[in-house]
N, C-alpha and C positions, 0 to 999 in steps of 0.2 A: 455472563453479560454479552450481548449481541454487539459486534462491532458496528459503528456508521460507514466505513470504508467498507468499499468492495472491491473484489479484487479489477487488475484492467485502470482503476482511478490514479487519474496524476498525484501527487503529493510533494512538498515542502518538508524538509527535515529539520529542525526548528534544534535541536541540539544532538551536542556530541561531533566528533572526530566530522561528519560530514555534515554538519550544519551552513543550511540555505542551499544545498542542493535539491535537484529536484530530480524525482525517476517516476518509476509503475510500478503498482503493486501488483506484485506474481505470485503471493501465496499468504493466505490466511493463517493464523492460530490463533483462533478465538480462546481454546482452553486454557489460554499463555498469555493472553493480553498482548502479540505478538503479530509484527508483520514482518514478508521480505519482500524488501524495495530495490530494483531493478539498476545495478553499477554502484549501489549504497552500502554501506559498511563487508566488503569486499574482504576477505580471510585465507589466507593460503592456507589448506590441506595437505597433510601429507599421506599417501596411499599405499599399502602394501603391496606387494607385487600377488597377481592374482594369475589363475588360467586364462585373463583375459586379455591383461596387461603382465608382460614378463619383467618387466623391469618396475619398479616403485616410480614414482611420479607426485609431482608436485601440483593440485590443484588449484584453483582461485572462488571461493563462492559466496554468494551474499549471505550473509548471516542475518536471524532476526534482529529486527529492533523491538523497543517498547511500545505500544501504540498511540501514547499520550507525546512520545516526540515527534509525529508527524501534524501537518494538516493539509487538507484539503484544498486543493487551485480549482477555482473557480474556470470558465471559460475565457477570461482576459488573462489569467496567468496571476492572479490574487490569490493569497489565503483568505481560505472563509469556514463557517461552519456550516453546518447544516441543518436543515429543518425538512419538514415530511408535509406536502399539502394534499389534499384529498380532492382525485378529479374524478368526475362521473361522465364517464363515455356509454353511452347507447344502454343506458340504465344500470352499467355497472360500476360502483365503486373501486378505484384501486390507489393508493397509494403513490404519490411519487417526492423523489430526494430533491430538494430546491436549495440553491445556494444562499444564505443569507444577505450575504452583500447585495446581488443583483436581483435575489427572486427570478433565475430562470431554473431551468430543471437543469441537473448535472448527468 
């Protein structure tokens, strides 16, 4: 299934531990039903010690969420959904994502 987010898009976390926050999406996984949202569900790692790092170390990193608990901020800072309207510039058709609440492009 193709996702309607792309990456770069603001979003709304609608549930779970960071519910009503809001970040950017930095990484897709379409094949997972999956996004990572940017300060959002936040995981400490722990790393082995490597030839790079001599000492093990404690990281921080967003971990995917589901893609059905996000949504979409509009340009006033709303949640909305999305819809696709079809504009013809200089005789070519292309495609673009409009918000539903306002109908401007996202």
């Amino acid at each position: 299934m193709k996702l309607k987010i792309k990456k770069g898009d603001t979003v709304r976390i609608l549930a779970g531990n960071d519910k009503s926050k809001e970040g950017r999406v930095i990484e897709l996984l379409p094949e997972k039903m999956r996004i990572v949202v940017e300060g959002i569900n936040v995981r400490k790692r722990h790393m082995r010690p490597s030839p790079n790092t001599q000492q093990g170390q404690i990281i921080e990193r967003e971990m995917p969420i589901h893609y059905s608990n996000v949504m979409l901020l509009d340009g006033s800072g709303k949640t909305t959904r999305l819809g696709v309207k079809v504009v013809e510039q200089d005789g070519e058709k292309s495609r673009v994502r409009i918000a539903r609440t306002t109908g401007e492009e996202v």
